[in-house]
C-alpha positions as CSV (number, residue, x, y, z in Angstrom):
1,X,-8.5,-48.0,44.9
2,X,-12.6,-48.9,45.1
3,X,-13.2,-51.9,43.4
4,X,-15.3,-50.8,40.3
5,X,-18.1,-53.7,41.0
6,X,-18.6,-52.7,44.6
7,X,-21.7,-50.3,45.3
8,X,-24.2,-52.9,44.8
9,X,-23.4,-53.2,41.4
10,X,-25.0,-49.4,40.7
11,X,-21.9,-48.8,38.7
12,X,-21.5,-51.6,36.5
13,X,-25.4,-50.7,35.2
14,X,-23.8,-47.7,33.1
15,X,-20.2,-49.2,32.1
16,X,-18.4,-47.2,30.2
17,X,-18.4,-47.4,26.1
18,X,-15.9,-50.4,25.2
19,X,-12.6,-48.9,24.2
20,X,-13.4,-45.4,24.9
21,X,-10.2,-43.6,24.4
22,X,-9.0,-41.5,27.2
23,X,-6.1,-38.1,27.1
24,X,-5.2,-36.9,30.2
25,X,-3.6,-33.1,31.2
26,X,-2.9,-33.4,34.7
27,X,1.5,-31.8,35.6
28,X,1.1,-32.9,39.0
29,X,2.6,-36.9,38.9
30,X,1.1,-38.9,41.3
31,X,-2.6,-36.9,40.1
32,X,-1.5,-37.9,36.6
33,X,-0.9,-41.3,37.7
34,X,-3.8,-42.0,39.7
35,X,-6.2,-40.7,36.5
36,X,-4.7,-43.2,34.2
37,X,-4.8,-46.0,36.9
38,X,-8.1,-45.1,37.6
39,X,-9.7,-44.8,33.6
40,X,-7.5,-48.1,32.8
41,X,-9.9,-50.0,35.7
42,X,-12.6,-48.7,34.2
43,X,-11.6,-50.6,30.3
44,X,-10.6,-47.5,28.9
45,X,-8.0,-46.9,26.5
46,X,-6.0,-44.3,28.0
47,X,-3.8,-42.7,24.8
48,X,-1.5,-40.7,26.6
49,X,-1.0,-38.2,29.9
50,X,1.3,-34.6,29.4
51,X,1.9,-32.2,32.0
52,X,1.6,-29.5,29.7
53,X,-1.2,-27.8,28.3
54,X,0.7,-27.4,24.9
55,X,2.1,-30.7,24.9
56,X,-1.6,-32.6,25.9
57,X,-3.4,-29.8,23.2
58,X,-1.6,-30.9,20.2
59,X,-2.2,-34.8,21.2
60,X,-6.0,-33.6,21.1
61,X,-6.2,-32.2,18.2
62,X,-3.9,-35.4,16.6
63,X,-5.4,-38.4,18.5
64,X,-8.9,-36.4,18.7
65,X,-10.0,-38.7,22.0
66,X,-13.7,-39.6,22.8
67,X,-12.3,-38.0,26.5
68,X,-10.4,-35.3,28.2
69,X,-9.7,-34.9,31.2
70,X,-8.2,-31.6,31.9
71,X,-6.9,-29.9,34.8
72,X,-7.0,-26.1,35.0
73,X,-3.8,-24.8,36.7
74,X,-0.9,-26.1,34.5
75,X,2.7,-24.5,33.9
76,X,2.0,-23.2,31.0
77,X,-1.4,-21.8,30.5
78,X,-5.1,-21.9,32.0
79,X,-6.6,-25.5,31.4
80,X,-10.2,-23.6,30.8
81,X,-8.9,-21.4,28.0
82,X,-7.5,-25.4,26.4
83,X,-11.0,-26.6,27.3
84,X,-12.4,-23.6,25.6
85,X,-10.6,-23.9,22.6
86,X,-11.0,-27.7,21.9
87,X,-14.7,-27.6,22.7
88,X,-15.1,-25.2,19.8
89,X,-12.4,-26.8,17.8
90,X,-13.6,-30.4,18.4
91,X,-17.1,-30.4,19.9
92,X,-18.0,-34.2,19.8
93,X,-14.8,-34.2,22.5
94,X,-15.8,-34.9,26.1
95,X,-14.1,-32.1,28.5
96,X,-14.5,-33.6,32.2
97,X,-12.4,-30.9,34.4
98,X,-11.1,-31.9,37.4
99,X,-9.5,-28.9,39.3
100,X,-8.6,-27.8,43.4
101,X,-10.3,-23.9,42.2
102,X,-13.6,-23.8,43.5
103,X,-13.8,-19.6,43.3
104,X,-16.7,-18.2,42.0
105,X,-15.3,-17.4,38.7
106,X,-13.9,-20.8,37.9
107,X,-17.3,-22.6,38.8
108,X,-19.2,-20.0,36.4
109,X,-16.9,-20.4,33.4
110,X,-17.3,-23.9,33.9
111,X,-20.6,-23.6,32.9
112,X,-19.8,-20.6,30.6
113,X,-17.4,-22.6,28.2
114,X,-19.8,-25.6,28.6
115,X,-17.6,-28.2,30.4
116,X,-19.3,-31.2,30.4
117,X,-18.2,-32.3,33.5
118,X,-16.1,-31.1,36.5
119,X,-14.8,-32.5,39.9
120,X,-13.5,-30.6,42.6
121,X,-10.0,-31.8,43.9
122,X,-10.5,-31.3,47.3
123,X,-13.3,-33.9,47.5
124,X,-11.6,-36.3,45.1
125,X,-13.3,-39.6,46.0
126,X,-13.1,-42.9,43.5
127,X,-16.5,-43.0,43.7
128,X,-17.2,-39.5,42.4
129,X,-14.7,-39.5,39.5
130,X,-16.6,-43.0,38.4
131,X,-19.8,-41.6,38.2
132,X,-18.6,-38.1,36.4
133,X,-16.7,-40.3,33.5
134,X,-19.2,-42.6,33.1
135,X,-22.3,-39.9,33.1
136,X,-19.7,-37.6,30.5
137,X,-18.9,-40.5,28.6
138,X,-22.5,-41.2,28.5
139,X,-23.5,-37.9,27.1
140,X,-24.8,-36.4,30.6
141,X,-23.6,-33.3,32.2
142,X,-21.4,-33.8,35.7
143,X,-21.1,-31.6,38.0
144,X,-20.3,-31.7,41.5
145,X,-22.2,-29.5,43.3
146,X,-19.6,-26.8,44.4
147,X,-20.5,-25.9,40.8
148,X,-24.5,-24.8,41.3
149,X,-23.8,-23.6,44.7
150,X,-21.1,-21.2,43.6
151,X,-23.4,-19.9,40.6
152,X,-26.4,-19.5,42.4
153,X,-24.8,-17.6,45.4
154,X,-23.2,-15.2,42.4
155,X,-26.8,-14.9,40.4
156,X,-28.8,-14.2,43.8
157,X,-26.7,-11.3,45.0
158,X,-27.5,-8.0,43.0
159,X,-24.7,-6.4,43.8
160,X,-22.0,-9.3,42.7
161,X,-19.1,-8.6,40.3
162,X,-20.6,-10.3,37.3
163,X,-23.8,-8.0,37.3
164,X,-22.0,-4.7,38.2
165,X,-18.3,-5.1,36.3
166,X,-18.5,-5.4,32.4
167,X,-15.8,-7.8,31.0
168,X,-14.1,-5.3,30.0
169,X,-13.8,-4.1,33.6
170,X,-13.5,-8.0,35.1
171,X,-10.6,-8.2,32.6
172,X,-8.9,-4.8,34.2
173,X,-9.8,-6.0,37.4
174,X,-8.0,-9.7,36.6
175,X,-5.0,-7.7,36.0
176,X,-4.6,-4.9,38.8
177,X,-5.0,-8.5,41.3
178,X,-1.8,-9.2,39.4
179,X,-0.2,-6.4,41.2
180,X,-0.3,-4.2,37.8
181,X,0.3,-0.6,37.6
182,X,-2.4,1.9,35.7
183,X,1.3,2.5,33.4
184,X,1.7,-1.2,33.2
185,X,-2.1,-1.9,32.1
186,X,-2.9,1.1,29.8
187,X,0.3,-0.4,27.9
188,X,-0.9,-3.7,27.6
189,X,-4.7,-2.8,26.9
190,X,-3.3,0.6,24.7
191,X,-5.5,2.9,26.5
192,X,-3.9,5.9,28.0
193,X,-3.0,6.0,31.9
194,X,-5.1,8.6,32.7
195,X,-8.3,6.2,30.8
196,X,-7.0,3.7,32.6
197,X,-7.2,5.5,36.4
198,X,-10.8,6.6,35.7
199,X,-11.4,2.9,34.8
200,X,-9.6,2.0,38.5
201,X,-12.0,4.5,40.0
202,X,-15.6,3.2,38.5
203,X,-14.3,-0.5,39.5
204,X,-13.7,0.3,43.1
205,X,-17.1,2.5,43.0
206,X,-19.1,-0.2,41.6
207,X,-17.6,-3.1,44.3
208,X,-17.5,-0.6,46.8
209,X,-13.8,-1.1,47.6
210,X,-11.3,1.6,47.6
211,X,-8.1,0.6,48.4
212,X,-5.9,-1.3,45.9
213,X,-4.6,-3.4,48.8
214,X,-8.4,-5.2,49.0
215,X,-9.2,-5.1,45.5
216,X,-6.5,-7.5,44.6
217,X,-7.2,-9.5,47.3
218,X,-11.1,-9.5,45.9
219,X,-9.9,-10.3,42.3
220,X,-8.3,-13.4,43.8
221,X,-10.8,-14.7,46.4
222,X,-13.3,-14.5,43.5
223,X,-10.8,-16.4,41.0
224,X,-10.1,-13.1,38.6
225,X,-6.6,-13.7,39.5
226,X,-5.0,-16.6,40.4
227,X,-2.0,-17.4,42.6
228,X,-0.7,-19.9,39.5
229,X,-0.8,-16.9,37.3
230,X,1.3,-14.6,39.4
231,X,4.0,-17.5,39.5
232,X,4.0,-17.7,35.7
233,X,4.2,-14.3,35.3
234,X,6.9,-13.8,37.7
């Protein structure tokens, strides 16, 4: 682990709030452990770690921490639906997500649901989770810049999914990538089957795809549909 006083000393000009208490939502172990290893070099007061989203959301709302850190894919529900909800449940609550999705989706909800930090997982550097607690814990916005890059790209193109689909339609969408039939979707959305085919037809029109086959591998490249959802469904 990097020594916290190394870089000069850059980092020990914005040490982190004494005592700053720390929750952490991370079901992968050695991840979990590494986080709490990490935030107790730092001085902080890490309260607890779960490795469930329902177990770590009630210790939020109970132990309401100056700092969550959150990851997204957990066995039991989306980690930016939890961020959602505790952001607007508990808004003076630091959210720093720290997640291996960098799909386009999942870098604009970050921004959507107001995350006020995020690190990607598949650059995870000492270093870089330093700097995003301590500019979160300092009231700055953190994010790596997977975030921007993915955003931009979506906002430049004209034709992408977020400007042609409605949400109604990205929520459709999110579901036939789950390998749903029209049957199984006009069920769960209480729309008729034969609504639900003409809604199937103005999606594939409006992406210009037209085989089911490579419009649920679109919803997941994109992030609509996640391989971790499939698995909890199954």
């Amino acid at each position: 682990m990097t020594n916290l006083k190394e870089n000069n000393g850059k980092l020990d000009k914005h040490s982190p709030p004494g005592n700053a208490r720390v929750i952490i939502i991370e079901d992968q172990r050695l991840v979990a452990e590494f986080f709490q290893l990490h935030c107790r070099a730092m001085q902080l007061d890490v309260l607890s770690v779960h490795g469930t989203l329902a177990e770590g959301m009630a210790e939020v709302r109970s132990a309401r921490p100056d700092l969550l850190m959150l990851d997204f894919s957990l066995p039991d529900g989306n980690g930016l639906e939890g961020a959602k909800t505790i952001l607007e449940e508990f808004p003076e609550i630091k959210v720093l997500g720290i997640s291996a999705h960098r799909d386009p989706w999942t870098m604009l909800q970050v921004q959507r649901i107001g995350l006020h930090g995020f690190v990607d997982k598949h650059e995870q550097r000492t270093e870089v989770l330093t700097e995003a607690i301590l500019a979160v814990l300092a009231g700055r916005i953190y994010y790596v810049p997977v975030v921007n890059e993915a955003t931009a790209r979506l906002r430049r193109d004209p034709k992408a999914f977020i400007r042609v689909l409605s949400d109604y339609e990205l929520r459709i969408l999110s579901l036939i990538g789950e390998s749903m039939s029209d049957e199984e979707i006009a069920v769960l959305l209480n729309i008729s089957p034969a609504t639900m085919q003409s809604r199937r037809r103005d999606i594939m029109r409006k992406v210009d795809i037209h085989t089911t086959p490579k419009l649920i591998h679109f919803a997941i490249v994109n992030g609509l549909t996640r391989p971790d959802q499939l698995n909890q469904r199954s």
